[in-house]
DRENKEVO-715842 format. One line per 2 residues: number of its first residue (from 0); for each residue x, y, z of N, C-alpha, C, O. Coordinates in steps of 0.2 Angstrom, whole numbers. Layout:
REM residues N
NUM = X Y Z X Y Z X Y Z X Y Z | ...
END
This chain:
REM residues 414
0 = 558 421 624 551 419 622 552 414 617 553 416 611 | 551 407 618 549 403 614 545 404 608 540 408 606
2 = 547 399 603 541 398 598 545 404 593 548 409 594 | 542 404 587 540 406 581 541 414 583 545 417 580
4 = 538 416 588 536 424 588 542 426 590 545 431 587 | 547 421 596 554 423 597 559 425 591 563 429 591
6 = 557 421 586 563 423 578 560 428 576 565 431 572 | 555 432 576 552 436 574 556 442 576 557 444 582
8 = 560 445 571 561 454 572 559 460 570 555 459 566 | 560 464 570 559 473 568 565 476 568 568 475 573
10 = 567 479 566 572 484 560 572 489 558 572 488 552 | 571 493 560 571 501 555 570 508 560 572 509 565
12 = 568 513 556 568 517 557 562 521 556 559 519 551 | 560 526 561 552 530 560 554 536 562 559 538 564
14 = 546 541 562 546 546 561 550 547 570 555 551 570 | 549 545 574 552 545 584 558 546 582 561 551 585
16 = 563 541 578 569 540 578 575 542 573 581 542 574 | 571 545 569 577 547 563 573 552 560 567 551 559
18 = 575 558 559 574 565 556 568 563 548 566 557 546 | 567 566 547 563 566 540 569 565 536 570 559 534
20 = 574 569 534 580 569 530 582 563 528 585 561 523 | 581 559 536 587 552 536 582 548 534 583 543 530
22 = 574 549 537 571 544 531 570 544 525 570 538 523 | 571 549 522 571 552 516 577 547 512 576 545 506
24 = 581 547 516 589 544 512 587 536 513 589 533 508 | 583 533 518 583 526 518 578 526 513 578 521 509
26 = 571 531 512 568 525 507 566 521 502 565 525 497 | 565 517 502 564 512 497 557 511 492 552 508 495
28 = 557 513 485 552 512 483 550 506 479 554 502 478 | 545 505 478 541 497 478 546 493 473 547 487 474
30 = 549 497 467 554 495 463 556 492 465 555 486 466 | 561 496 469 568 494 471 567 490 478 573 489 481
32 = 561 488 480 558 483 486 563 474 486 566 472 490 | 562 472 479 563 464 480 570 465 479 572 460 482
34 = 574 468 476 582 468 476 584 468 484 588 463 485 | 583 473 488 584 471 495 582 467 497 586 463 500
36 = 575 465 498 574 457 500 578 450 499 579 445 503 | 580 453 493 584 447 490 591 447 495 593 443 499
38 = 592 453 492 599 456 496 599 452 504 603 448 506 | 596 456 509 594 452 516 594 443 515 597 439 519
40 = 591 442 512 590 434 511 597 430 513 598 426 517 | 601 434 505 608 430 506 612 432 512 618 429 512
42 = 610 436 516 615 438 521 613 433 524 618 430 525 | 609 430 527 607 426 531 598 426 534 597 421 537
44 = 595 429 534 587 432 536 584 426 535 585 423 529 | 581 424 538 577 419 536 570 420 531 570 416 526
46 = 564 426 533 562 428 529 562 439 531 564 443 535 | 561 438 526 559 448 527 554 450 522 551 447 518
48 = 553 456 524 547 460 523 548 468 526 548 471 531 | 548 471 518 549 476 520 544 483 518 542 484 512
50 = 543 488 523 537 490 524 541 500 524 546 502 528 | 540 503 520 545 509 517 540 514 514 536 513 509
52 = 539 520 521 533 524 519 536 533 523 541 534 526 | 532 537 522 535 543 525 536 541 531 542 539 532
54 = 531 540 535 533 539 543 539 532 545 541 530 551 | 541 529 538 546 524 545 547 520 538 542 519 534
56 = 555 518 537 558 511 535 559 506 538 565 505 538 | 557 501 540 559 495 544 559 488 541 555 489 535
58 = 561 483 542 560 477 538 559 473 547 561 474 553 | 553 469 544 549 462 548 554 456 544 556 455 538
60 = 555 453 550 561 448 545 559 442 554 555 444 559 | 562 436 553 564 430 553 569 427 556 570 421 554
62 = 574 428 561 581 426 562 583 423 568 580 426 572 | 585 418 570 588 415 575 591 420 579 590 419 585
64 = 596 425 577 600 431 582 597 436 578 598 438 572 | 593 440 583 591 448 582 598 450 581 599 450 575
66 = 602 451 585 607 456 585 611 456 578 613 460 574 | 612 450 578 616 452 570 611 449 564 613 446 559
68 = 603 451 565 599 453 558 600 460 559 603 462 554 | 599 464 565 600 471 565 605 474 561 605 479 558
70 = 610 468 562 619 475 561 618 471 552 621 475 548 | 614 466 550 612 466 540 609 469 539 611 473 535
72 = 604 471 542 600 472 540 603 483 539 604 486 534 | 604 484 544 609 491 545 614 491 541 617 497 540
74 = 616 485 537 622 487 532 618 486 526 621 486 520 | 613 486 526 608 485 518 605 492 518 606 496 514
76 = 603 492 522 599 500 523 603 506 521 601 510 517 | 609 505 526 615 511 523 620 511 517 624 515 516
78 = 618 505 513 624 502 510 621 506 503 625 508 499 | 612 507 503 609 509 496 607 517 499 604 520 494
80 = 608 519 504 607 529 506 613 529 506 614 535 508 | 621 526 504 626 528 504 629 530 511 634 535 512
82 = 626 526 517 627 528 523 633 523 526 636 518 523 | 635 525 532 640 522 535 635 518 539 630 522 541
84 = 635 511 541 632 509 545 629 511 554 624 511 558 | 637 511 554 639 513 562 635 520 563 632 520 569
86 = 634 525 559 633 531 560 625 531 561 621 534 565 | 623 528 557 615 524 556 611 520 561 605 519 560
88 = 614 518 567 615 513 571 610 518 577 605 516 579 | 612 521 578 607 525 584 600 528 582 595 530 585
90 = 601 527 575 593 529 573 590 523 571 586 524 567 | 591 518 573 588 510 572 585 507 579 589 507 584
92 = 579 506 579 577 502 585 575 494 581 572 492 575 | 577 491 587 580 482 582 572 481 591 572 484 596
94 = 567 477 588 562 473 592 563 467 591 566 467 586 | 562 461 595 562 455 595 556 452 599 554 456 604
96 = 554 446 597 547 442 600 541 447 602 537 450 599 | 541 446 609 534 449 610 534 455 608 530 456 604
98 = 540 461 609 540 468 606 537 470 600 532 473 598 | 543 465 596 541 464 591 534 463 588 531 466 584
100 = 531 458 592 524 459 587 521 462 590 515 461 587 | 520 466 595 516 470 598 517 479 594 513 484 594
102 = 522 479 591 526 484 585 522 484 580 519 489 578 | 522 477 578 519 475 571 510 477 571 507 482 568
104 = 508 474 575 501 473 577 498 484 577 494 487 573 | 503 488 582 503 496 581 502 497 575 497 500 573
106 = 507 495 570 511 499 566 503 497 560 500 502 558 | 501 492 558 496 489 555 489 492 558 484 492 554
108 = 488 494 564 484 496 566 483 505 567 478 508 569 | 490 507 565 489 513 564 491 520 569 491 526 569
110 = 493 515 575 494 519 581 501 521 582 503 523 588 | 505 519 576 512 523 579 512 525 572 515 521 568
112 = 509 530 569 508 534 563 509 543 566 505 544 570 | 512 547 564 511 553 565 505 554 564 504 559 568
114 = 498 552 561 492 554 561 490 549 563 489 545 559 | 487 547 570 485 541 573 479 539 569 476 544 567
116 = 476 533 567 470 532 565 471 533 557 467 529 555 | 476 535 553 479 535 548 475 528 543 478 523 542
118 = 470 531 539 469 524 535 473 520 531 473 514 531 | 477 524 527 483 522 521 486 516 524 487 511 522
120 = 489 520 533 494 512 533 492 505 532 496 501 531 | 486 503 534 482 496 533 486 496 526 492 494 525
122 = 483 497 521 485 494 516 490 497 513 491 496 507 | 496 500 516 502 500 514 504 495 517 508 492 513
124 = 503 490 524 507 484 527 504 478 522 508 474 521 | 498 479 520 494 474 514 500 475 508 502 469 507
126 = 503 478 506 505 480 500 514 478 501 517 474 498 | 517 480 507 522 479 508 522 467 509 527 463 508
128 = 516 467 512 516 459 512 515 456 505 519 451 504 | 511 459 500 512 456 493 518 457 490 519 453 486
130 = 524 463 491 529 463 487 534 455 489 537 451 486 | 532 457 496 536 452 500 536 445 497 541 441 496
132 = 530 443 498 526 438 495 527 435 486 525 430 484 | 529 441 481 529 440 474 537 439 474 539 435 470
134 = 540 442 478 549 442 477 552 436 483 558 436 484 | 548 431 485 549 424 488 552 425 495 552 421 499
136 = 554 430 497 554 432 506 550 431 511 553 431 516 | 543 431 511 539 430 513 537 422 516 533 420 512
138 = 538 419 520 536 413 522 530 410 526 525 413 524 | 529 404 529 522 402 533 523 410 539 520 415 539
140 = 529 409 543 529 413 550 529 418 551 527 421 556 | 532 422 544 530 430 544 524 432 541 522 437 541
142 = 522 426 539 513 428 535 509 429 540 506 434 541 | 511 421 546 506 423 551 507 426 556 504 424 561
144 = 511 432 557 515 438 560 509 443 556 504 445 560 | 510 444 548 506 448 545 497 449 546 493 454 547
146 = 496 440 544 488 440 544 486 441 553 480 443 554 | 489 441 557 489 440 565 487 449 565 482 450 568
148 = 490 454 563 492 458 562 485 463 561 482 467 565 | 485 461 556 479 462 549 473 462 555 468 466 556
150 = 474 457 557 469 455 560 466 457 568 461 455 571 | 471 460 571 472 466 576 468 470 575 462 470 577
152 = 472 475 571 470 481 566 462 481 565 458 485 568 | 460 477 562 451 476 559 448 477 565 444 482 565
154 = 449 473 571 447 474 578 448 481 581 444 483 586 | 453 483 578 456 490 584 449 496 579 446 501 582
156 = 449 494 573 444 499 569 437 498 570 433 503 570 | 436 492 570 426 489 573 425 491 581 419 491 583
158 = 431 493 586 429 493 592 429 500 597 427 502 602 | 434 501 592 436 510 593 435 514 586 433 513 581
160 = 435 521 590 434 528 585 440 529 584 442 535 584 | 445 525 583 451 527 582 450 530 574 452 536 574
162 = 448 527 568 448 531 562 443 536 562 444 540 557 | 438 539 565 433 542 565 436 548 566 441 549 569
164 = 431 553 563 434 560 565 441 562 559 446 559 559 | 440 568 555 446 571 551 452 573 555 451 578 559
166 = 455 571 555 461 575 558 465 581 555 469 584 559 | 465 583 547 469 588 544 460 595 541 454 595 540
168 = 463 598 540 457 604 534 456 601 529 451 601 526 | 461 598 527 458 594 521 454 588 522 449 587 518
170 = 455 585 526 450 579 528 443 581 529 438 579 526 | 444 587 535 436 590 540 435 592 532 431 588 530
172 = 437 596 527 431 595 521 429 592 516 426 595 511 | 431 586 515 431 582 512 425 578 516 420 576 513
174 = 426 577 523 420 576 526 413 579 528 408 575 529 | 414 587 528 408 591 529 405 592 520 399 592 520
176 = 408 591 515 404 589 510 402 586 508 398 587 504 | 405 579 512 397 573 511 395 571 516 393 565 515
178 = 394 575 523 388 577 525 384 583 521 378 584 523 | 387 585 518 382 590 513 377 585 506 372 586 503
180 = 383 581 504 380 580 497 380 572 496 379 570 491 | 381 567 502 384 563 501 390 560 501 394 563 503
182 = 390 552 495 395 550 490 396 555 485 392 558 482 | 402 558 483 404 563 479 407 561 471 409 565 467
184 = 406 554 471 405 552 464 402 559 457 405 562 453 | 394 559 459 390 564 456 394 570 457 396 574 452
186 = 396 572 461 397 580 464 402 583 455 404 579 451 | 403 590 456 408 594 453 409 601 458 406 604 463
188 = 414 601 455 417 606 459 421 613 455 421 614 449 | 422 617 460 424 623 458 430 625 462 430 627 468
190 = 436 624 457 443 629 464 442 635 459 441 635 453 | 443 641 464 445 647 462 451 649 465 453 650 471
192 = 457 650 458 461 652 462 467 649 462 467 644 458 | 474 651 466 479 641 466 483 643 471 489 642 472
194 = 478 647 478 482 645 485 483 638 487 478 634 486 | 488 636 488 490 628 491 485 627 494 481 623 492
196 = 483 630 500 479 627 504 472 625 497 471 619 496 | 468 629 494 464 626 489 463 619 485 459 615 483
198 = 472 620 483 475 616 478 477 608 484 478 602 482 | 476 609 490 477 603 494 470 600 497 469 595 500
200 = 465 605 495 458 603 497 456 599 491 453 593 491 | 457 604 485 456 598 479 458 593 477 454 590 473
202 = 463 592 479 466 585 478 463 581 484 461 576 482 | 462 582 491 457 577 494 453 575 492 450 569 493
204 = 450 581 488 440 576 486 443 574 481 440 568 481 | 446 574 476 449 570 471 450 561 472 448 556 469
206 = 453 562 481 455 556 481 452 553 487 454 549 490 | 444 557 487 440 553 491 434 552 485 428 550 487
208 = 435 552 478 432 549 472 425 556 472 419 555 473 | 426 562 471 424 567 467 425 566 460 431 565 457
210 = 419 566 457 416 567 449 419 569 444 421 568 438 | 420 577 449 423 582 442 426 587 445 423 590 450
212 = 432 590 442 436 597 444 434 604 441 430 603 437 | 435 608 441 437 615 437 439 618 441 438 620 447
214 = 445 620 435 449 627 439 449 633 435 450 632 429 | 447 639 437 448 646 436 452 651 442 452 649 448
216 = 455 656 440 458 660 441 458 667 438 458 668 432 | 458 671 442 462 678 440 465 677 434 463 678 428
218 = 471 674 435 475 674 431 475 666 427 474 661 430 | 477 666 420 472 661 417 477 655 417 476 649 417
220 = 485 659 417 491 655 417 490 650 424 491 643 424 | 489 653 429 490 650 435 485 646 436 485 642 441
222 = 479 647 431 473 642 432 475 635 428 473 629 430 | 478 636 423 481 631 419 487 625 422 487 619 422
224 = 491 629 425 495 625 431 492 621 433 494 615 432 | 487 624 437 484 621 444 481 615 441 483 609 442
226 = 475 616 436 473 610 433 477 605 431 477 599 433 | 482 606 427 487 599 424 491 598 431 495 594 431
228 = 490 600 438 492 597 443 487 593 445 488 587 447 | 481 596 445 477 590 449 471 586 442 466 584 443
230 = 476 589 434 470 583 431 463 586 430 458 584 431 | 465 593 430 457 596 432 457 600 425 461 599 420
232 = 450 603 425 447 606 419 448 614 419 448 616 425 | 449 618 416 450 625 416 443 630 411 441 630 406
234 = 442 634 418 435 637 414 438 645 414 443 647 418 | 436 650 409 439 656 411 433 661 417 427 660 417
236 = 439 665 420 437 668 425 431 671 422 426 669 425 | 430 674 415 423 680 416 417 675 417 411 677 416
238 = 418 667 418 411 667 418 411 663 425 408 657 426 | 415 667 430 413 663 437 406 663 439 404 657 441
240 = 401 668 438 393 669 440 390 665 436 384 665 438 | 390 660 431 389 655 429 389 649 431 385 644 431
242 = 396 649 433 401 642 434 396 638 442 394 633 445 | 397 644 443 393 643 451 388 638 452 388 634 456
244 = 383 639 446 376 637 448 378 630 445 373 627 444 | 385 627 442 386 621 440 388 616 446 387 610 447
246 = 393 623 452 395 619 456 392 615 465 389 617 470 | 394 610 463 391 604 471 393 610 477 390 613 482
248 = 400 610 473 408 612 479 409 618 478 408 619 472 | 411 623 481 415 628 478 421 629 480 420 627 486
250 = 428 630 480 434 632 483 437 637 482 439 638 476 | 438 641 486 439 647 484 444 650 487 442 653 492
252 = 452 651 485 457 652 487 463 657 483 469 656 482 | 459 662 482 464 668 479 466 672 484 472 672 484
254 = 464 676 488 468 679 495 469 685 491 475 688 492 | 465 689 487 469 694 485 464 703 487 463 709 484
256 = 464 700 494 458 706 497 453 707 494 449 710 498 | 451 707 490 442 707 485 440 701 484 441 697 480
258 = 436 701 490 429 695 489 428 695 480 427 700 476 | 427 687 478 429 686 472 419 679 473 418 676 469
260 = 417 680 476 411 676 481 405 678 484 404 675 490 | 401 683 480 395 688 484 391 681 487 392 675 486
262 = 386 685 491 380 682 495 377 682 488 375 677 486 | 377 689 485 369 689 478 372 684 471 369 682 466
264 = 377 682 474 379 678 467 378 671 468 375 667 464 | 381 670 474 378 661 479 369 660 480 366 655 480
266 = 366 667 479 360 665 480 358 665 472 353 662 471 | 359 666 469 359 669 461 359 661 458 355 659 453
268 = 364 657 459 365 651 457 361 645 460 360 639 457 | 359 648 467 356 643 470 348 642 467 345 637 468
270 = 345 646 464 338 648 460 340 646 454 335 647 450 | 345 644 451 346 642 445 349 633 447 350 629 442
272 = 349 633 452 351 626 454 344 622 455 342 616 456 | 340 627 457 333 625 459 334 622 467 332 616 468
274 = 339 625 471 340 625 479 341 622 480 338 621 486 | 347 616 477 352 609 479 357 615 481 359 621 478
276 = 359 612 486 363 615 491 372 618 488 374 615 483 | 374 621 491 380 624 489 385 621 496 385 623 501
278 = 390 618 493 395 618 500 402 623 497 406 622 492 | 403 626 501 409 631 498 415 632 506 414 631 512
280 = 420 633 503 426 632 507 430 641 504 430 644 499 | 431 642 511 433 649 509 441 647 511 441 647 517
282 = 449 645 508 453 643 508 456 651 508 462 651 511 | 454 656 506 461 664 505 460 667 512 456 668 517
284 = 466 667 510 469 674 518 471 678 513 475 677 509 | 468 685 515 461 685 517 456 680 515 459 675 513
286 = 450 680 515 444 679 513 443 681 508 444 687 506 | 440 675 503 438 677 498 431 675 495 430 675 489
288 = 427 673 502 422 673 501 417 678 507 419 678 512 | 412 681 505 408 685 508 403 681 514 398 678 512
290 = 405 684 522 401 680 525 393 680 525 390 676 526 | 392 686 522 386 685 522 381 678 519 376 676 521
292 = 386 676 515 383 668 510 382 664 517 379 658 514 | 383 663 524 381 662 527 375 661 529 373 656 533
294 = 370 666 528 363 668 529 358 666 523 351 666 523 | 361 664 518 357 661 511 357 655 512 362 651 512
296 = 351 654 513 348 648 512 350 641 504 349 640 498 | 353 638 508 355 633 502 362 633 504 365 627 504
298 = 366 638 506 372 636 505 376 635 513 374 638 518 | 381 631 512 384 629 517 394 634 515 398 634 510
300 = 394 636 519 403 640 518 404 639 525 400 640 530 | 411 637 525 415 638 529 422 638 528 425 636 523
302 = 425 641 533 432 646 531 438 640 537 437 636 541 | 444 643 535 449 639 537 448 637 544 448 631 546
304 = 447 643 549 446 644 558 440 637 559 440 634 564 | 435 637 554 429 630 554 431 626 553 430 621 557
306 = 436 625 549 436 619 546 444 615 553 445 609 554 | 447 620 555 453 619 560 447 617 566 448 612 569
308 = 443 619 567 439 618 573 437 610 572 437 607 577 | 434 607 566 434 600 562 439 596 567 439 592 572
310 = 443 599 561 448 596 563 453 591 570 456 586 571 | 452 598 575 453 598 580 448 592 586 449 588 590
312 = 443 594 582 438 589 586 439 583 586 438 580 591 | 441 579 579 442 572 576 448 572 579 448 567 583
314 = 453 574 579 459 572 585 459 572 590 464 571 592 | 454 573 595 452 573 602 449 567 602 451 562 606
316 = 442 565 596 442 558 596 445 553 596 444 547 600 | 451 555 591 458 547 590 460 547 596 461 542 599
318 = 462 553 599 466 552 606 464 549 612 468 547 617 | 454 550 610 451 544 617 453 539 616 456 536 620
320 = 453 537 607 450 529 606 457 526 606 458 520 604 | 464 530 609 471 527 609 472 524 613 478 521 613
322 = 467 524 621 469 519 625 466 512 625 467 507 627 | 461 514 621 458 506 621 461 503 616 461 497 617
324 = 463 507 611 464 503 606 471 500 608 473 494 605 | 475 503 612 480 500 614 482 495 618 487 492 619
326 = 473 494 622 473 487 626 472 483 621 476 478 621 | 467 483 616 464 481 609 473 476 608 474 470 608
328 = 478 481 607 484 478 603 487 471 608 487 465 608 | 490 476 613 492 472 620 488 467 621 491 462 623
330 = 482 466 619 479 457 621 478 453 616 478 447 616 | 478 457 609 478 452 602 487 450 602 489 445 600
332 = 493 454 605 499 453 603 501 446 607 503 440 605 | 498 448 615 500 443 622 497 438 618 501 433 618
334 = 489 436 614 488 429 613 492 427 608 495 422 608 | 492 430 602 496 428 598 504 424 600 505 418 599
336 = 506 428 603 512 425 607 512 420 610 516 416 609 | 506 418 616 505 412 618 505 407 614 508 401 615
338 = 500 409 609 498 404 605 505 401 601 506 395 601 | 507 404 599 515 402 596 521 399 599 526 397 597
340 = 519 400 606 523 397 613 521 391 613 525 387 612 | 513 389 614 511 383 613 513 379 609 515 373 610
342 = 511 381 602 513 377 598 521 375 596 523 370 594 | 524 381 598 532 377 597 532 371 604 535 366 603
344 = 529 372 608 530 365 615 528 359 611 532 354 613 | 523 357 607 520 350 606 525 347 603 525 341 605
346 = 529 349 598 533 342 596 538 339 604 539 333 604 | 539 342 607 543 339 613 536 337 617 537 332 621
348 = 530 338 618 525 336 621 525 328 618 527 322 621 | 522 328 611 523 321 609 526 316 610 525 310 612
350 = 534 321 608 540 317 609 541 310 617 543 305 618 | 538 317 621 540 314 629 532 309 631 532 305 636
352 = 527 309 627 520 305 626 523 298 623 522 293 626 | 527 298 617 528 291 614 534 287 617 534 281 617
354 = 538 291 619 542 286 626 537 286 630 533 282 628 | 535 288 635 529 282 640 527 279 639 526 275 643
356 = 524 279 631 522 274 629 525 267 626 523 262 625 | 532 270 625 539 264 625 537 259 629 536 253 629
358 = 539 264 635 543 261 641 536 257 644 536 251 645 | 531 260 645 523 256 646 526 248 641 528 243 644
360 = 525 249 635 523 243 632 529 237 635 528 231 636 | 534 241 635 541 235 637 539 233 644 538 227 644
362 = 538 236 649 535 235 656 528 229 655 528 225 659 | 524 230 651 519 226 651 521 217 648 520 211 649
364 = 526 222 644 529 212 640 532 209 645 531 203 646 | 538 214 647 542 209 652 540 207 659 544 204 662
366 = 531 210 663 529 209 668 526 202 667 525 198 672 | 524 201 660 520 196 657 514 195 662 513 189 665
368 = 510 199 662 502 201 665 502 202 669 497 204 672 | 509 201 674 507 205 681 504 212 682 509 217 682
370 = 499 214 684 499 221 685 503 225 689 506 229 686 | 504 224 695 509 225 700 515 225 696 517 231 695
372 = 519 219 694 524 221 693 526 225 685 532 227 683 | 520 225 682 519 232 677 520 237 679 525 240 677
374 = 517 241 683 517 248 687 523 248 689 526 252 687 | 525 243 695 533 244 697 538 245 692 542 249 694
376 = 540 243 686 545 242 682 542 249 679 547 252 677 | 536 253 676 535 257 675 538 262 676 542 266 674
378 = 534 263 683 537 270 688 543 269 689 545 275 689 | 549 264 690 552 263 693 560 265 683 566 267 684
380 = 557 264 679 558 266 671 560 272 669 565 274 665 | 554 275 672 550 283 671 554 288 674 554 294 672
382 = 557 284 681 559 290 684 566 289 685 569 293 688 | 569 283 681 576 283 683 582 289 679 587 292 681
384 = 580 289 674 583 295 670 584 302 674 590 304 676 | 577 304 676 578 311 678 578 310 687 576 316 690
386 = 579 305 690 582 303 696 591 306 694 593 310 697 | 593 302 690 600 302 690 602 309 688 607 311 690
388 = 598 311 684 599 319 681 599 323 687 604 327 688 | 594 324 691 596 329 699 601 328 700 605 332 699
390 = 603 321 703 608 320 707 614 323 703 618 328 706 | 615 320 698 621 321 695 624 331 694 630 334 695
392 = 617 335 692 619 343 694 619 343 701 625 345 702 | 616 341 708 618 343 714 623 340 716 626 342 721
394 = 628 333 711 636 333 714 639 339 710 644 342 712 | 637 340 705 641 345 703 642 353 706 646 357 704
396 = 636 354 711 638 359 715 633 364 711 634 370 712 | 629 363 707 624 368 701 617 369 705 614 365 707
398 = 616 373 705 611 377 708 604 371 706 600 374 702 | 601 366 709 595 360 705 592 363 708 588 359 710
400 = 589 369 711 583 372 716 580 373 707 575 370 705 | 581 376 704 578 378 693 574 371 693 568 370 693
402 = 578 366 692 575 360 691 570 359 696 564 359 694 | 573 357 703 567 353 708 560 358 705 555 356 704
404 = 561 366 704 554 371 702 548 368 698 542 368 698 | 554 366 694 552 363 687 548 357 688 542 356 685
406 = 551 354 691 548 346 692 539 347 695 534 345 692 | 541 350 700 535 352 707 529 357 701 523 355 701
408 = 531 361 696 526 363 691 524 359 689 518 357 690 | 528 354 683 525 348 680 520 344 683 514 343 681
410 = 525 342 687 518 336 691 513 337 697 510 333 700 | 513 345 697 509 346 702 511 344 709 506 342 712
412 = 519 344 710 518 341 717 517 347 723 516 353 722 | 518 344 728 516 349 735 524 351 738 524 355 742
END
């Protein structure tokens, strides 16, 4: 594949191809990003960029021969996990040209992500192009690899349900509470407790820009934890039946077979809230919230089996929106490619326009205004070159049917 897109390669390793453990040993954090860059540079790379995340190490680079950016690229990777190259080699998929940016275009748009639809990686490949770009590896041809990219992506998200719908429990409630409360800026919240699953729901609303945290527990130690992990506030257990009527959120994840979350106590808050709704998540195995809070007016609860059902639904979404979005990549990658096809043809298009026009002007002078004998010396100019050139490969016994193909496209003969 001609043009620019052809120098274009892919390098690395993802979650399909190498274990977590081996990703784990390749990757590379933002630090330590421009030393390898550098590093690839002087091997020979033209430009690189390198993109270093749980699901995949790879570097976007630039090279006249795939094959041996691959086997640099593989001695740079294993040279800083302490790996042997050779040994490393089968868990590397090397792309070139069209592959390649058809790779690029997925991985930017989120479709070769362990969670399809994955928001983060958009602006992890943003983030991987500025390091690229601040440590001088970065070039015009991998830029417009990148913004071409970028620019898939945007497309594959305005046109498809590919991001729509949560795909984890933490997400479905992160989402079901603002369909309950909105923007969660205002909100506060309430974890009970420091079951992981609690403590992984809290940090979602955290980092979907919730207001405020508090943690309580049974136990005052483990409440204190759980806060200095998630930067949260600690209120002590005897005054849960207060705390309540402060909370937007409730989380509630102690698991310790005593409902820790009456009905009369959700209804008890919600008259002291004057009937702003309650969203609560019952996170303990057991339950540690009382179904009945179900039935009181104002509040919203749901338990792990709800929020899995969420969950469930929103990945049956992404998985419709993975064929279109896949034709989506497929016709943004093909035109990119053409287009870069094209433009590598015009300096030889020009080239072979300003000779005819040579040969035109010297035919016009030496015909001295004949027109006739203009055209003849013209035609007669024009085609002696690649006259002598067939001929010369058909004595050679070389297959000119490639040529004669060529000619008959060109000129549109019959």
């Amino acid at each position: 594949m001609p043009g620019a897109a052809a120098r274009f390669t892919v390098i690395g390793a993802n979650h399909r191809s190498a274990s977590l453990s081996l990703r784990d040993a390749l990757f590379v954090d933002d630090q330590a990003a421009p030393a390898l860059l550098a590093e690839l540079q002087r091997s020979g790379l033209g430009e690189a960029l390198l993109l270093s995340t749980c699901d995949r190490v790879e570097v976007w680079a630039t090279a006249d021969d795939a094959t041996v950016a691959a086997e640099r690229v593989a001695a740079a990777l294993a040279g800083r996990a302490g790996l042997v190259p050779a040994g490393l080699g089968p868990h590397l998929y090397n792309l070139s040209g069209g592959d390649a940016v058809r790779h690029a275009f997925a991985v930017a748009a989120s479709l070769d992500s362990l969670v399809i639809g994955e928001p983060h990686v958009f602006g992890q490949v943003k983030a991987a192009v500025r390091i690229a770009r601040d440590a001088g590896s970065l070039g015009g041809e991998l830029d417009t690899v990148a913004q071409a990219a970028f620019a898939a992506a945007k497309r594959v998200r305005s046109e498809t349900a590919i991001g729509e719908g949560p795909v984890s429990i933490a997400a479905a409630a992160v989402q079901l509470a603002k369909d309950v409360h909105g923007e969660l800026a205002d909100c506060r919240a309430l974890l009970i407790g420091g079951g992981d699953m609690g403590e992984l729901v809290g940090e979602a609303l955290l980092a979907a820009g919730l207001g405020w945290l508090a943690v309580t527990a049974p136990r005052h130690s483990r409440a204190e934890a759980v806060a200095e992990a998630l930067n949260a506030h600690v209120l002590a257990f005897d005054t849960l039946k207060d705390s309540l009527a402060d909370a937007d959120i409730v989380l509630a994840s102690v698991g310790s077979r005593n409902l820790v979350v009456t009905a009369e106590a959700v209804t008890q808050a919600l008259r002291k809230r004057r009937r702003k709704p309650i969203f609560l998540v019952d996170a303990g195995i057991p339950g540690d919230i009382e179904p009945a809070v179900n039935r009181v007016d104002g509040a919203f609860l749901y338990d792990l089996a709800d929020l899995e059902k969420v969950a469930l639904q929103g990945r049956a979404t992404r998985e419709q929106a993975r064929r279109a979005a896949h034709e989506i990549i497929e016709d943004e990658a093909a035109a990119f490619v053409r287009g870069r096809a094209a433009r590598a043809a015009v300096p030889a298009i020009v080239a072979l326009r300003q000779h005819f026009e040579a040969v035109r002007d010297t035919a016009l002078a030496e015909a001295g205004g004949d027109a006739a004998e203009a055209t003849r010396l013209l035609v007669n100019r024009l085609l002696h070159a690649p006259s002598e050139e067939m001929k010369g490969v058909a004595a050679d016994g070389a297959d000119w049917r490639a040529m004669e193909k060529t000619l008959k496209t060109l000129f549109r003969l019959e």
